[in-house]
N, C-alpha and C positions, 0 to 999 in steps of 0.2 A: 778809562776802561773800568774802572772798579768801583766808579761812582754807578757807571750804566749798571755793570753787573748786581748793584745792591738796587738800583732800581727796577729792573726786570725782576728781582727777588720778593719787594715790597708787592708788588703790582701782583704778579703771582698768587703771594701771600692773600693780598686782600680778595681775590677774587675766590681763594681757596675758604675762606673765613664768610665770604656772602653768601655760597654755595650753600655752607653749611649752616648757616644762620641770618635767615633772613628777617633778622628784627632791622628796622628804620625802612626807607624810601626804596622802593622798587617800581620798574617800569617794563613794560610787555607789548607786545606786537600781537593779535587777533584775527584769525581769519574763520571764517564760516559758512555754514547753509542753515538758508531764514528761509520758513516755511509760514508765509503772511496767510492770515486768517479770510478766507473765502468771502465773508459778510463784510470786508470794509467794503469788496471790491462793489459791489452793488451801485457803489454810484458812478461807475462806467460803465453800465449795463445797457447804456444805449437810451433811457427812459426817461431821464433828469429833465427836465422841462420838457419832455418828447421831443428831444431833438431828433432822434431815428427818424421818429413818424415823420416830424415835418420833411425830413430831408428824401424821403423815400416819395414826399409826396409833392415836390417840388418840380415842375414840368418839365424843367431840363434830364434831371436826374430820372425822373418815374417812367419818362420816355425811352432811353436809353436801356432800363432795366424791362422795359415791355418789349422791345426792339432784341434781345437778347434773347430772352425764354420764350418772344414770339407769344407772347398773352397780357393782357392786366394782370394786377395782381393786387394784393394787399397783407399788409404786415399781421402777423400771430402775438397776440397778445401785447398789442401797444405801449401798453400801463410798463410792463416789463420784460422787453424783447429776448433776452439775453441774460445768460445763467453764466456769471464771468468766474474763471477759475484764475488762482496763482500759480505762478509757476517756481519753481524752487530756484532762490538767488543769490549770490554773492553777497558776503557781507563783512568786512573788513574794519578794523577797529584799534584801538589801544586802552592801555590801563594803566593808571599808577593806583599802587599797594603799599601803605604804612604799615608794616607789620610791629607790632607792638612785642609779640612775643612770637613763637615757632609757631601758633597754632590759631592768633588773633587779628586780625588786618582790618583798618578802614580802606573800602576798594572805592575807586572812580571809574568808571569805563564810558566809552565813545563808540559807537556803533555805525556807520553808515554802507545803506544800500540801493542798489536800484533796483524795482520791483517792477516786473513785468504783467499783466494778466493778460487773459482770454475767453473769449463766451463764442455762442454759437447765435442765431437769431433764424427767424423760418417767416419767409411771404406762402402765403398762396396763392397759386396762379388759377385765375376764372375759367381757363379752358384747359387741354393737357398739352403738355411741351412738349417740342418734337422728338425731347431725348433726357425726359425725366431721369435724374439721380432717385430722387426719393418719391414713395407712394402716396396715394393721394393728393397729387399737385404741388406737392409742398420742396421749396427749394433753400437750399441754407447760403446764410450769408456769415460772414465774420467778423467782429469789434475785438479789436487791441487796444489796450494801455499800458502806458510807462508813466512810471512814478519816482522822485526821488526820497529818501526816508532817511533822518538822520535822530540817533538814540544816548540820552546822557544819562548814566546810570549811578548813583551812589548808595552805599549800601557797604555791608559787612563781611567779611570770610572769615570761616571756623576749618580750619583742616586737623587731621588726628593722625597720624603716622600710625602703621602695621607695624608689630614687631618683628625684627628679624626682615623684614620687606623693603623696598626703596617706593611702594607706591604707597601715597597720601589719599587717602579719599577725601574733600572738602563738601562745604555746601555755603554757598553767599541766597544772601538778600538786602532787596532793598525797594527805594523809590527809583521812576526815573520820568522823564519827562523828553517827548517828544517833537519830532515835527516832520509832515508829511507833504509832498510839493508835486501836484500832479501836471506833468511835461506833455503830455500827447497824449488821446483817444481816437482811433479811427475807425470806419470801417470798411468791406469791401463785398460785393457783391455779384456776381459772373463779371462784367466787365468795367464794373464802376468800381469806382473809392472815392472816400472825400474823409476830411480831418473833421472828426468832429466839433474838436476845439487841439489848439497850442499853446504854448506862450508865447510862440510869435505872432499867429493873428487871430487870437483868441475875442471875442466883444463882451466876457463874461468878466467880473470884479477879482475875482478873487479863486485860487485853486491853492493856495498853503492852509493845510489844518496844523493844529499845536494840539497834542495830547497828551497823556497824565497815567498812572497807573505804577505798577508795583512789579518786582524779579523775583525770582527764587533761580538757582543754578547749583547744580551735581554734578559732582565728576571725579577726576583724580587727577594728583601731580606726579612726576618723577623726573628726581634732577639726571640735568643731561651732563657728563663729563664736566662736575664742579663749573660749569661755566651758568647754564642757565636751568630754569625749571619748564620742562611740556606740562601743559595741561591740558587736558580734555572732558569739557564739560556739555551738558545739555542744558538748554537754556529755556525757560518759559517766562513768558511777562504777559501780565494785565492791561490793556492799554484801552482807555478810549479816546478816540480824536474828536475834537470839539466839530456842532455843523457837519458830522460824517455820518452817514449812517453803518452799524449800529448807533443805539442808544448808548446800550451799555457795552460792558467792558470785552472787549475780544481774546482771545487767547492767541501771542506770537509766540511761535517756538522756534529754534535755532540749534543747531549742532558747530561748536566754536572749537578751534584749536587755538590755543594760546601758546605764546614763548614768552617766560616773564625775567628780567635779568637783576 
């Protein structure tokens, strides 16, 4: 009994002593909202080798959607049917922190999410439908995609303590390097749908990009009951993905909650 009781005592001790000084190795749990940059989505747009066009204009399918709206038709703006937006997504992660001293850390972090988009796209039909939505003859159709995204980040933390306050304000940066795995595109039309492409029976080479870029992250800490540290930061990175369009570097930002122990 008095062996436990000095060890419940140490164990205490030590967790009382990390609390307050977190110089050496620390590890943390990550959760967040990734707000993915509008221009990667572009190549789900429906346009990529005009797979829309062809598929809109494929007699099985071109039938069925003439058979529908009760007209011919033809797609708006071929080259690039579809103006794809993200949608705000979960993004879950971890970190290990050397802190070297109360105020200096080499940080590692791990990021991964799944990233949803969506666009709109417009036929116009050659005669008027018997119960036109929109003016002008013009009828909307809809493309979805889901993506996988995985984020390895290294890089630096400065925090400064308040006087007299328990909150930290920090700021990290660094490098990080990525990779992006696109899982499904489809789209759907009054009564039609067809997968654009999958990875189950996709006949295209390749849908993983690897990309490259730079962090910066703000925020504050405050310890929780000597046990662990909250943090809450804002997060931006530079990122371009190789074979992706854009060119150049896109802006992801993210709202993170961290628990760091």
């Amino acid at each position: 009994m008095k062996k436990l009781t000095i060890l419940i005592c140490c164990i205490a001790t030590i967790m009382q002593l990390h609390a307050q000084n977190r110089e050496g190795l620390n590890y943390g749990l990550r959760i967040g909202a990734l707000f993915a940059n509008n221009k990667t989505a572009e190549y789900f747009n429906g346009g990529t080798n005009n797979a829309l066009y062809h598929i809109l204009n494929t007699p099985e399918y071109a039938q069925q959607i003439s058979e529908y709206f009760d007209s011919d038709f033809s797609l708006v703006n071929p080259n690039y049917p579809a103006m794809m937006r993200y949608k705000p997504s979960l993004q879950i992660g971890g970190t290990l922190q050397y802190f070297f001293n109360e105020q200096l850390a080499f940080i590692s972090t791990v990021n991964l999410s799944k990233v949803r988009s969506e666009g709109v796209f417009q036929i116009q039909l050659a005669s008027p439908a018997q119960s036109p939505s929109m003016s002008d003859n013009l009828q909307e159709g809809f493309i979805s995609s889901t993506e996988n995204r995985f984020g390895l980040e290294l890089g630096a933390h400065y925090g400064k303590s308040i006087k007299d306050s328990r909150i930290s304000p920090f700021i990290e940066g660094g490098a990080l390097i990525g990779a992006l795995a696109a899982i499904s595109n489809s789209m759907e039309i009054g009564d039609v749908s067809y997968t654009l492409y999958s990875t189950n029976n996709s006949t295209e080479d390749k849908h993983s990009y690897f990309g490259y870029g730079g962090f910066v992250s703000v925020g504050a800490q405050i310890p929780l009951d000597n046990i662990a540290t909250f943090m809450l930061s804002l997060d931006m990175r530079g990122v371009k993905f190789s074979s992706l369009p854009p060119n150049a570097f896109t802006l992801q930002n993210s709202i993170t909650v961290s628990v760091l122990f």
